[in-house]
PDB file of N, CA, C and O in Angstrom:
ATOM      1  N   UNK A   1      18.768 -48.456   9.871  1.00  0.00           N
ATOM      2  CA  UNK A   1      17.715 -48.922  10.738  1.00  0.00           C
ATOM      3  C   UNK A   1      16.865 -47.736  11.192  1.00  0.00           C
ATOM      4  O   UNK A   1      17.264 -46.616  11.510  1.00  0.00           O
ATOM      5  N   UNK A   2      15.490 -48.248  11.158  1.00  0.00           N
ATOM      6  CA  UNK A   2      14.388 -46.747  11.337  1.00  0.00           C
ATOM      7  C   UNK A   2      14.231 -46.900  12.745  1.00  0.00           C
ATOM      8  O   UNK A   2      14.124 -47.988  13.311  1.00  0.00           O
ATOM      9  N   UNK A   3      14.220 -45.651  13.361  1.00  0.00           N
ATOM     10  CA  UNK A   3      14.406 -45.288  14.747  1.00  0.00           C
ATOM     11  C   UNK A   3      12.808 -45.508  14.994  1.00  0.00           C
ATOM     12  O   UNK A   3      12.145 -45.213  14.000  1.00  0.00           O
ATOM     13  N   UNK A   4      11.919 -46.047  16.314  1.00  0.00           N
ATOM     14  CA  UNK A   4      10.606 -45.978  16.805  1.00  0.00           C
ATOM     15  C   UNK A   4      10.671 -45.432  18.056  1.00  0.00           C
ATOM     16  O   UNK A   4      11.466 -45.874  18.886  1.00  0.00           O
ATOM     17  N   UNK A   5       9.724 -44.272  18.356  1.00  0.00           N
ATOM     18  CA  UNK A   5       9.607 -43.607  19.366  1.00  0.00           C
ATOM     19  C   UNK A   5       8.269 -44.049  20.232  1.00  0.00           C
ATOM     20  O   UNK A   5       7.264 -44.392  19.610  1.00  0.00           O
ATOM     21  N   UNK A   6       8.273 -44.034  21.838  1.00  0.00           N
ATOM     22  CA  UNK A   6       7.024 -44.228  22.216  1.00  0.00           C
ATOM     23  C   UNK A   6       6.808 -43.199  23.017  1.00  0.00           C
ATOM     24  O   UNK A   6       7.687 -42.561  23.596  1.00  0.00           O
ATOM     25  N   UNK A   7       5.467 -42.982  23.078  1.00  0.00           N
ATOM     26  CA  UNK A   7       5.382 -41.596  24.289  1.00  0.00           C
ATOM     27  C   UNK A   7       4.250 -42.435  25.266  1.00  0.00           C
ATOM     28  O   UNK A   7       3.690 -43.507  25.037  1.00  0.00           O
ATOM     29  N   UNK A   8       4.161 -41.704  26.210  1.00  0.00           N
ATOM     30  CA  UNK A   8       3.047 -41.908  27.494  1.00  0.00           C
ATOM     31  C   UNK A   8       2.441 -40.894  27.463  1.00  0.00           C
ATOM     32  O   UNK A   8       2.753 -39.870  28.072  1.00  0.00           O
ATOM     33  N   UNK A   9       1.464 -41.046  26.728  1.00  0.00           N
ATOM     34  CA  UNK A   9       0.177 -39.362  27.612  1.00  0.00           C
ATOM     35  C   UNK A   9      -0.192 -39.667  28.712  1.00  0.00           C
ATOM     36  O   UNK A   9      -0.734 -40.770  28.633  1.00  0.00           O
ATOM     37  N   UNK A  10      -0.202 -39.107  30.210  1.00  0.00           N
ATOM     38  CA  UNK A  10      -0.796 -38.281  31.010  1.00  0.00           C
ATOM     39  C   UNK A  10      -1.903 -37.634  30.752  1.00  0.00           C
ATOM     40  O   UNK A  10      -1.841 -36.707  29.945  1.00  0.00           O
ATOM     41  N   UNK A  11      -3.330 -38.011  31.454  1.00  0.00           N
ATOM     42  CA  UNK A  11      -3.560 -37.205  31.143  1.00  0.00           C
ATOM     43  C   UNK A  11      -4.506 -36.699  32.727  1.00  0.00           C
ATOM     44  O   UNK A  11      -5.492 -37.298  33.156  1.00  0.00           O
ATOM     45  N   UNK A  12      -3.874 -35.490  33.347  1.00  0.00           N
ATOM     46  CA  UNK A  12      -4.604 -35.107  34.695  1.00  0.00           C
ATOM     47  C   UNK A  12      -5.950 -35.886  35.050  1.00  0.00           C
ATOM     48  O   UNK A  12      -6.794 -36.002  34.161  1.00  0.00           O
ATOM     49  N   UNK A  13      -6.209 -36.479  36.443  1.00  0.00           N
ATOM     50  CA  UNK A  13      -7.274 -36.818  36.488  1.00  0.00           C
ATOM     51  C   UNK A  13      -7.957 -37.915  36.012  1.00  0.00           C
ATOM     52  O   UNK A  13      -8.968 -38.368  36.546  1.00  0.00           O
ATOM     53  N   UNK A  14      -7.436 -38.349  35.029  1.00  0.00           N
ATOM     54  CA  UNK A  14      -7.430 -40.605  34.791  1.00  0.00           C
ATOM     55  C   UNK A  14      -6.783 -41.242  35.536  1.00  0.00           C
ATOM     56  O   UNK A  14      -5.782 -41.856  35.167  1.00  0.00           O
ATOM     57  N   UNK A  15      -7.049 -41.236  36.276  1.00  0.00           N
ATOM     58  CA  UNK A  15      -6.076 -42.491  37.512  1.00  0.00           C
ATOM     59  C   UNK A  15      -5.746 -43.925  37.000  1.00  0.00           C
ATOM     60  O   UNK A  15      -4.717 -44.601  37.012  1.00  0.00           O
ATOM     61  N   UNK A  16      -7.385 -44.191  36.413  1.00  0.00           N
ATOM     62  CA  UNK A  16      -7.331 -45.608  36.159  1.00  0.00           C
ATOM     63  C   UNK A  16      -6.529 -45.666  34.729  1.00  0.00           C
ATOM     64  O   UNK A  16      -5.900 -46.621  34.274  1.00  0.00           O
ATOM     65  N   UNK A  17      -6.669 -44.765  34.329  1.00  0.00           N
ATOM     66  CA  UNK A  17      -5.866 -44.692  32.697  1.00  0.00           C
ATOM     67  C   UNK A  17      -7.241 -45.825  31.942  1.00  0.00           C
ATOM     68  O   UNK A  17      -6.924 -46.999  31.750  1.00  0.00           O
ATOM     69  N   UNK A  18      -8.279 -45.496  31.673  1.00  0.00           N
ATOM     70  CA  UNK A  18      -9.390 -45.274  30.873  1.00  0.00           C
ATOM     71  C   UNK A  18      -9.792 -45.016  30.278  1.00  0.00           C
ATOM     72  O   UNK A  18     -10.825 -45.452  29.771  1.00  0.00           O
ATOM     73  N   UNK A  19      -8.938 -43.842  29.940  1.00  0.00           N
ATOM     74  CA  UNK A  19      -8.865 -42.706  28.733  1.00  0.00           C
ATOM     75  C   UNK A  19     -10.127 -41.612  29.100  1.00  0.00           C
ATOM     76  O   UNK A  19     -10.478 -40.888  28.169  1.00  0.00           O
ATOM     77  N   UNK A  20     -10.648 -41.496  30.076  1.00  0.00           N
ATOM     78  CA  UNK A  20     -11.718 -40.805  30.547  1.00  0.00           C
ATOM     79  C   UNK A  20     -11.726 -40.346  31.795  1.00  0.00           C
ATOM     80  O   UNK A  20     -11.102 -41.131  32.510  1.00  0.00           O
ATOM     81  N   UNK A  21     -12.189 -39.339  32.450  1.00  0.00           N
ATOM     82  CA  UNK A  21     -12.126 -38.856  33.918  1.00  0.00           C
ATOM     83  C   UNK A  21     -14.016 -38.785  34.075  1.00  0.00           C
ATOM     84  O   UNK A  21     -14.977 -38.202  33.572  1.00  0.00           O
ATOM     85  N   UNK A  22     -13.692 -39.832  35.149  1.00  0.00           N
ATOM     86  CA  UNK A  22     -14.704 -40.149  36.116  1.00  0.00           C
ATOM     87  C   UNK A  22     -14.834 -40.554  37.227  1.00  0.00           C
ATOM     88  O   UNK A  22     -13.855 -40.850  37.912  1.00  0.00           O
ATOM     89  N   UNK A  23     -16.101 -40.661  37.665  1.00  0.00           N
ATOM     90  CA  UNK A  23     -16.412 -41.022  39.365  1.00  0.00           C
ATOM     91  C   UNK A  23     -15.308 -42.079  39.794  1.00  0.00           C
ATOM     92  O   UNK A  23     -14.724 -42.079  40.878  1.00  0.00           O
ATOM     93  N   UNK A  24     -15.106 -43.066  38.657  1.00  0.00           N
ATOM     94  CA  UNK A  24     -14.084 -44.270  39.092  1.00  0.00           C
ATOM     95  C   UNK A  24     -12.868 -43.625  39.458  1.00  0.00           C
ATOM     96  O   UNK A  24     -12.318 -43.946  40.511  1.00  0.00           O
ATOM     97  N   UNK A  25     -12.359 -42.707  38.673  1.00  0.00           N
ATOM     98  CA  UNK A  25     -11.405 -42.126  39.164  1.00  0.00           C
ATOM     99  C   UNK A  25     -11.655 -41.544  40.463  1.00  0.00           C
ATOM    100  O   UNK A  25     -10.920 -42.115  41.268  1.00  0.00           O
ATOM    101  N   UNK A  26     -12.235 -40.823  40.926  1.00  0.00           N
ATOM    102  CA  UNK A  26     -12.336 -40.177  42.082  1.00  0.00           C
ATOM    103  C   UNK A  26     -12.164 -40.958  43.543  1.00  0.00           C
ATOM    104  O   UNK A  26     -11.565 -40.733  44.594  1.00  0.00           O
ATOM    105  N   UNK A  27     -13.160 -42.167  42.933  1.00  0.00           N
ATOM    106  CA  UNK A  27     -12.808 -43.683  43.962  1.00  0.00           C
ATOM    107  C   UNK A  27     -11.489 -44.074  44.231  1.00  0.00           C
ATOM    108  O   UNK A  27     -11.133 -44.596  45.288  1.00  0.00           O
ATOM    109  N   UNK A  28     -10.828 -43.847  43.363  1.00  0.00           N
ATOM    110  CA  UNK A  28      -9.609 -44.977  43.045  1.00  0.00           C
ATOM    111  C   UNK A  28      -8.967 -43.939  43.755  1.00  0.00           C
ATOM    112  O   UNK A  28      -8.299 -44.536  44.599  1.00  0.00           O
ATOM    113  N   UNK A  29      -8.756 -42.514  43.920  1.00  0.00           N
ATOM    114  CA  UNK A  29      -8.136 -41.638  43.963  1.00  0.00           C
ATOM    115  C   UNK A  29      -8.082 -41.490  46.141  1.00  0.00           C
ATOM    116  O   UNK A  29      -7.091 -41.285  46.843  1.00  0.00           O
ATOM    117  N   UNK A  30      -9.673 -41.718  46.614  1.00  0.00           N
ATOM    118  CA  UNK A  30      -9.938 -41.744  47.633  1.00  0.00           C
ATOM    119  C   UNK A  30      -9.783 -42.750  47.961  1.00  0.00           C
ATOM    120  O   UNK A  30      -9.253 -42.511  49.045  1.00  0.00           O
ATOM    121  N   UNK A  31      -9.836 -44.201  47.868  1.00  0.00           N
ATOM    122  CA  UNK A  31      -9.431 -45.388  47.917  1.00  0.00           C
ATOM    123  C   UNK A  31      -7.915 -45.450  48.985  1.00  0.00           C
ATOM    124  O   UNK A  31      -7.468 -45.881  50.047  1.00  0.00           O
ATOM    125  N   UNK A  32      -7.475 -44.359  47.292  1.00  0.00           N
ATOM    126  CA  UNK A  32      -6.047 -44.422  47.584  1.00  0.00           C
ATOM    127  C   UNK A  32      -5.032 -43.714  49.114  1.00  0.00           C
ATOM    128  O   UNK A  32      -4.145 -44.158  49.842  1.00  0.00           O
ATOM    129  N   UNK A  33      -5.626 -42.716  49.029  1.00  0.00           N
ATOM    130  CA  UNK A  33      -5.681 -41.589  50.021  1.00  0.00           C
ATOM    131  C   UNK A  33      -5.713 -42.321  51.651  1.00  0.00           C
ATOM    132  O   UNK A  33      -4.893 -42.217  52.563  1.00  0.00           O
ATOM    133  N   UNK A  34      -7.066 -43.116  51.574  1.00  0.00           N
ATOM    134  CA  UNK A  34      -7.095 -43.865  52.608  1.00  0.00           C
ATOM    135  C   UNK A  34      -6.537 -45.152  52.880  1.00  0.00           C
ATOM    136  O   UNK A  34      -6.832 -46.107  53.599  1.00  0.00           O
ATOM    137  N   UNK A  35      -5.681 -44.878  52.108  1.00  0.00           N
ATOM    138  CA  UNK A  35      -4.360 -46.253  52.077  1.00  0.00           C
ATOM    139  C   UNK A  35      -5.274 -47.496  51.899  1.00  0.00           C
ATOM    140  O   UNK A  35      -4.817 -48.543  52.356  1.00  0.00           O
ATOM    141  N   UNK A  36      -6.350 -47.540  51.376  1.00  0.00           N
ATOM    142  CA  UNK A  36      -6.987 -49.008  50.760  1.00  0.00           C
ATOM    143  C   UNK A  36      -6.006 -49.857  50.034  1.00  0.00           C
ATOM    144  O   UNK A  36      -5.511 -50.961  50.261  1.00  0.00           O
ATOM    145  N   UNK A  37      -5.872 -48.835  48.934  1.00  0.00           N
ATOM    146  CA  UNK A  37      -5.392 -49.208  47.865  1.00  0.00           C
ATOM    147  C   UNK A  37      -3.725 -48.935  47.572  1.00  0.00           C
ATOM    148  O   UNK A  37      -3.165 -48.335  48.490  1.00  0.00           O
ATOM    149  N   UNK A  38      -2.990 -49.253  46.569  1.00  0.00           N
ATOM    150  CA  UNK A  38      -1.310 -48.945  46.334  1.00  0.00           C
ATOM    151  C   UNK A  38      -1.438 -48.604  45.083  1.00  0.00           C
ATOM    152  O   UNK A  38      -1.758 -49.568  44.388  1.00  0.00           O
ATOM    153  N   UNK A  39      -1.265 -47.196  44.261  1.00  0.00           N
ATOM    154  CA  UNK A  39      -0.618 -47.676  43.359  1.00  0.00           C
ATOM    155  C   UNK A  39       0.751 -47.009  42.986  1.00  0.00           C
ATOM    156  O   UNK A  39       1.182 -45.941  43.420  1.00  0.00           O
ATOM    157  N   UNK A  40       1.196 -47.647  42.316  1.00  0.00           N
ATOM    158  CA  UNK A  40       2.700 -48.217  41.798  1.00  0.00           C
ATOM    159  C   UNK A  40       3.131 -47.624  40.592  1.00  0.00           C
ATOM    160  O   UNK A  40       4.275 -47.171  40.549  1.00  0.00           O
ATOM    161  N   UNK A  41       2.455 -47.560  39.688  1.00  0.00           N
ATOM    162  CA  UNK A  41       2.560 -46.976  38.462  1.00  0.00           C
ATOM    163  C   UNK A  41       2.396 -45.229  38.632  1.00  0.00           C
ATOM    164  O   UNK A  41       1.441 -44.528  38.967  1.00  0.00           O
ATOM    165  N   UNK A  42       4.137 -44.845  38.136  1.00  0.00           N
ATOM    166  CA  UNK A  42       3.959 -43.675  38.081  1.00  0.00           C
ATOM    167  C   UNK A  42       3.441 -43.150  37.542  1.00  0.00           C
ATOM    168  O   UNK A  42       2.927 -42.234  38.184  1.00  0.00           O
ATOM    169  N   UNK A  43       3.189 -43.155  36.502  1.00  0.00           N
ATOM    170  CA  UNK A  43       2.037 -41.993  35.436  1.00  0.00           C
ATOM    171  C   UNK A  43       0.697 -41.978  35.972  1.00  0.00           C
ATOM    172  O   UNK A  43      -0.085 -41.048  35.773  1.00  0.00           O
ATOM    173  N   UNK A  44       0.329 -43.403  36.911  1.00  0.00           N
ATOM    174  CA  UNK A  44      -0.861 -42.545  37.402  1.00  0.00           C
ATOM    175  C   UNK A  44      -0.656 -42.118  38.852  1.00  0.00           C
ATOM    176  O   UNK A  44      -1.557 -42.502  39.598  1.00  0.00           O
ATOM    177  N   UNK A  45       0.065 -41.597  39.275  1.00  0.00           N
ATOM    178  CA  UNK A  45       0.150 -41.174  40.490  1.00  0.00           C
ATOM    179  C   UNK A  45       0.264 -39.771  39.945  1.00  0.00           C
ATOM    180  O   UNK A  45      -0.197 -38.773  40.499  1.00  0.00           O
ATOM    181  N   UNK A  46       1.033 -39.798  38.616  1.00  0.00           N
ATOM    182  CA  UNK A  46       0.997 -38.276  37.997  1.00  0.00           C
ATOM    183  C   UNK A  46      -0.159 -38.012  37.679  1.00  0.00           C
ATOM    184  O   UNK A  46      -0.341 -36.796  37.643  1.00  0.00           O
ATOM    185  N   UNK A  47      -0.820 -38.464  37.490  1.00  0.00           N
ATOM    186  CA  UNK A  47      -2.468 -38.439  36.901  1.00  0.00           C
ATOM    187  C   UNK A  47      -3.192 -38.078  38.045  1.00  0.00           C
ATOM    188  O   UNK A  47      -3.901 -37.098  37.814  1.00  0.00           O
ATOM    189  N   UNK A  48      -3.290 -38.537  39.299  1.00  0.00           N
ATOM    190  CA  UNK A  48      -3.589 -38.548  40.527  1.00  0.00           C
ATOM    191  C   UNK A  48      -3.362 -36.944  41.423  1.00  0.00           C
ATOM    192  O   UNK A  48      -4.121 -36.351  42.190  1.00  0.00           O
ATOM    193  N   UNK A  49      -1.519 -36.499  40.754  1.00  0.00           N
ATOM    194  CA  UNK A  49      -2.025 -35.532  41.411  1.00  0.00           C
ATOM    195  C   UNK A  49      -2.323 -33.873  40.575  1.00  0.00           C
ATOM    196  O   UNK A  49      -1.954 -32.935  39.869  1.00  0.00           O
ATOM    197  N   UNK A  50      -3.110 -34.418  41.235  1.00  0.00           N
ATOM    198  CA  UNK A  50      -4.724 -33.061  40.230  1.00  0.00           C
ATOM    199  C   UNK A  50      -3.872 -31.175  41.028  1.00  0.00           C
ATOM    200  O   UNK A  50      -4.335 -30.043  40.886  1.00  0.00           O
ATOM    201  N   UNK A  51      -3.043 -31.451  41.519  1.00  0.00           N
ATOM    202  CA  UNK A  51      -3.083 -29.730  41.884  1.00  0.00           C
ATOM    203  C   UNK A  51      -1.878 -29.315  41.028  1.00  0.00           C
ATOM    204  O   UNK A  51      -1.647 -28.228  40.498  1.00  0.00           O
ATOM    205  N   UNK A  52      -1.073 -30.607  41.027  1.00  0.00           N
ATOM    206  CA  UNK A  52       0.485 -30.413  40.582  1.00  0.00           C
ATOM    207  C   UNK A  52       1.374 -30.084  41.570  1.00  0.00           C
ATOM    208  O   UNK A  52       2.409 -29.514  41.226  1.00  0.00           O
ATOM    209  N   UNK A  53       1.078 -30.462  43.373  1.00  0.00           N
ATOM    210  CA  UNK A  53       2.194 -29.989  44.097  1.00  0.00           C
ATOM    211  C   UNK A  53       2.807 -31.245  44.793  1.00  0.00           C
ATOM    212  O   UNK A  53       2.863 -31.630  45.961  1.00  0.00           O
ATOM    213  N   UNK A  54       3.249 -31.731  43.576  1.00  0.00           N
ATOM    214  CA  UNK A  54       4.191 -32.857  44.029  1.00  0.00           C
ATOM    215  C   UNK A  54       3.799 -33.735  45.360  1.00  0.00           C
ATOM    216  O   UNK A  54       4.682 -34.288  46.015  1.00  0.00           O
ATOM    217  N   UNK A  55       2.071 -33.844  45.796  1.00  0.00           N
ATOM    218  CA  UNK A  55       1.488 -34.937  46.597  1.00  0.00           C
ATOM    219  C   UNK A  55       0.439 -35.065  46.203  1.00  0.00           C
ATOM    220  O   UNK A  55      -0.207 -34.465  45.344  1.00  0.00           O
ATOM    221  N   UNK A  56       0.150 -36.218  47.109  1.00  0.00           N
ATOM    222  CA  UNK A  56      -1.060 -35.806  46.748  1.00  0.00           C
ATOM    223  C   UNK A  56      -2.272 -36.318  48.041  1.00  0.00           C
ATOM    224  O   UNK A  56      -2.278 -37.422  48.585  1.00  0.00           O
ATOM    225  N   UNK A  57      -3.277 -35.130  48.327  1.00  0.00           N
ATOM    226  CA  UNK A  57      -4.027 -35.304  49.659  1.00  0.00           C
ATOM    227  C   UNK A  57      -6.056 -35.174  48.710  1.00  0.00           C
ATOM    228  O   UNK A  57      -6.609 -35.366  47.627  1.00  0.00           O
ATOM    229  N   UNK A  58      -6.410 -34.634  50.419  1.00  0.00           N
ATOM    230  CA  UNK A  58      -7.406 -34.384  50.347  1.00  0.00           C
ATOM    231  C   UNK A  58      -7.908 -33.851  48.903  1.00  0.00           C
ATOM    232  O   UNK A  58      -8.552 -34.390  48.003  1.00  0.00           O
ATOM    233  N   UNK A  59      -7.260 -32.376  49.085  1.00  0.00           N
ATOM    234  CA  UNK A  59      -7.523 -31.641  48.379  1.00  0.00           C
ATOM    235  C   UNK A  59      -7.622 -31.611  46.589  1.00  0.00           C
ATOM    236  O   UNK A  59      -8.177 -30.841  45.806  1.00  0.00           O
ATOM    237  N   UNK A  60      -6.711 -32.968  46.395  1.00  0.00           N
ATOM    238  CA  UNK A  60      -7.078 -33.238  44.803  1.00  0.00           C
ATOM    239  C   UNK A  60      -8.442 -34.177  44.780  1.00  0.00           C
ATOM    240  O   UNK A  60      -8.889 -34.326  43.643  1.00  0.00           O
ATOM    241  N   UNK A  61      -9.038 -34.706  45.627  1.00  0.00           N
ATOM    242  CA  UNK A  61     -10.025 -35.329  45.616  1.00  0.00           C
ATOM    243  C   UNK A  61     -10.963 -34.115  45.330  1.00  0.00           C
ATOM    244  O   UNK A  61     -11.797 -34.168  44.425  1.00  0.00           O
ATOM    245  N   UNK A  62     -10.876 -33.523  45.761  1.00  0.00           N
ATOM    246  CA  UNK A  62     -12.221 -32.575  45.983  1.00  0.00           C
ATOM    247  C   UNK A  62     -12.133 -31.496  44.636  1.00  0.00           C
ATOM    248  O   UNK A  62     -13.151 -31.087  44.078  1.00  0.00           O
ATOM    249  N   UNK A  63     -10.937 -31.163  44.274  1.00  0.00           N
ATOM    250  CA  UNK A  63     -11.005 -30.576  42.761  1.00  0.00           C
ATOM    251  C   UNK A  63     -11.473 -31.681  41.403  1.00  0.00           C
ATOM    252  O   UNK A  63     -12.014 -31.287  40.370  1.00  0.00           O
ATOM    253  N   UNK A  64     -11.129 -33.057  41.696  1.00  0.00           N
ATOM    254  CA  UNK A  64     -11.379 -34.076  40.777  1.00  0.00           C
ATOM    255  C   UNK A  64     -12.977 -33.697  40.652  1.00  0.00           C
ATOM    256  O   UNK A  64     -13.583 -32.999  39.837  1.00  0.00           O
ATOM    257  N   UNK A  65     -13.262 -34.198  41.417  1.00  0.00           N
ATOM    258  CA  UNK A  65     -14.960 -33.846  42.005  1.00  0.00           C
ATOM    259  C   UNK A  65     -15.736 -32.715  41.324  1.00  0.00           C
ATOM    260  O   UNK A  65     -16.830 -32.727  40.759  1.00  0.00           O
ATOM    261  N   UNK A  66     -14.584 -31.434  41.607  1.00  0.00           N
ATOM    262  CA  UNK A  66     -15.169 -30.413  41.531  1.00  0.00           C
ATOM    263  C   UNK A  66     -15.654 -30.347  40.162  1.00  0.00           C
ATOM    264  O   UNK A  66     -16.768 -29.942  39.829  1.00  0.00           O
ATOM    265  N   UNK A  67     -14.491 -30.890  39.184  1.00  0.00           N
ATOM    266  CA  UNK A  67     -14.517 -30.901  37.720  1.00  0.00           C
ATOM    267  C   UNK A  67     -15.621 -31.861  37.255  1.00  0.00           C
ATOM    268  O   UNK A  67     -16.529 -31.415  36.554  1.00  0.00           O
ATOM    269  N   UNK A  68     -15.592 -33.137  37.602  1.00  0.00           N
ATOM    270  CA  UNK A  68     -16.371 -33.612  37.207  1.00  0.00           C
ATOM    271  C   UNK A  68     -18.552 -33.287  37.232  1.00  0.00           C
ATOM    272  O   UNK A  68     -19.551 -33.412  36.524  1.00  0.00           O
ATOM    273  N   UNK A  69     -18.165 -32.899  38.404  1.00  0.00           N
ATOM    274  CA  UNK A  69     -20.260 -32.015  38.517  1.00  0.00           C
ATOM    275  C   UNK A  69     -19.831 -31.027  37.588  1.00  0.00           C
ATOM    276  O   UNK A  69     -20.857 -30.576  37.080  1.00  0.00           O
ATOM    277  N   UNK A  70     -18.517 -30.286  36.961  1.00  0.00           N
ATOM    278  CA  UNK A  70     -18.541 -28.941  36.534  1.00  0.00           C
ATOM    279  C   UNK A  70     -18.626 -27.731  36.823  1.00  0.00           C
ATOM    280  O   UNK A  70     -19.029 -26.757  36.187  1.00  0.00           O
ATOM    281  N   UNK A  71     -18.132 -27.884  38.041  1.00  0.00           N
ATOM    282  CA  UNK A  71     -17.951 -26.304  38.707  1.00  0.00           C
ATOM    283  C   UNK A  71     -16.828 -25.539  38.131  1.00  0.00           C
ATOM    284  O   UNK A  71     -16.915 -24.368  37.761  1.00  0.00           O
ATOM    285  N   UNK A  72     -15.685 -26.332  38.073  1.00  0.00           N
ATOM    286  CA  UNK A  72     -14.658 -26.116  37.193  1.00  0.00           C
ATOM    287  C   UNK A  72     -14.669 -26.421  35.733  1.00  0.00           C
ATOM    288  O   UNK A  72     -15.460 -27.267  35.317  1.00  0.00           O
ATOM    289  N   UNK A  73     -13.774 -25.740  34.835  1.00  0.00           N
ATOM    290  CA  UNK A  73     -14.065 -26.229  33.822  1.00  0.00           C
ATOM    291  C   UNK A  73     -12.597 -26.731  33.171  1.00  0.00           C
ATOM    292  O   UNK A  73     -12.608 -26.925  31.955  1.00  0.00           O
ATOM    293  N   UNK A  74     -11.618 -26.906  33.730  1.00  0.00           N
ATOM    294  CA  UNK A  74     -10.188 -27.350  33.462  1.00  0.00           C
ATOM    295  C   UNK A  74      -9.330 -27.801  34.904  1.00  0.00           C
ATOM    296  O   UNK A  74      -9.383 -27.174  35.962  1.00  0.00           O
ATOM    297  N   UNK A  75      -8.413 -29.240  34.614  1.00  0.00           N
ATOM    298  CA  UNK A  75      -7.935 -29.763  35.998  1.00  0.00           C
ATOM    299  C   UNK A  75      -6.601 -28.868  35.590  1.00  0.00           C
ATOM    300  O   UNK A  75      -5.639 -28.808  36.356  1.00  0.00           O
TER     301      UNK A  75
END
């Protein structure tokens, strides 16, 4: 019997898992922050947090951001 493997890409900064990083993300991200919104799904909470220190606040909002106008050029 042939073995099938699945993987999950991650990928920093898709919240919505879109396959793209954008403003929606940034929404969804601040949304979230301000307890609007829940989400549940870990991979995007991994996606969500943009610094990598195991939370996630203000401060990944504002690097999401940062990347997207292009001040930065990698999350």
């Amino acid at each position: 019997m042939e073995q099938v493997w699945a993987y999950k890409i991650i990928v920093i900064g898709d919240i919505n898992g879109d396959g793209s990083i954008s403003v929606f993300d940034v929404s969804m991200l601040r949304q979230y922050i301000r307890r609007k919104i829940n989400i549940n799904d870990k991979y995007k909470l991994k996606a969500a947090d943009i610094r990598k220190a195991n939370d996630i606040s203000v401060f990944d909002v504002s690097k999401l951001r940062q990347f997207i106008r292009g001040k930065i050029k990698t999350l």
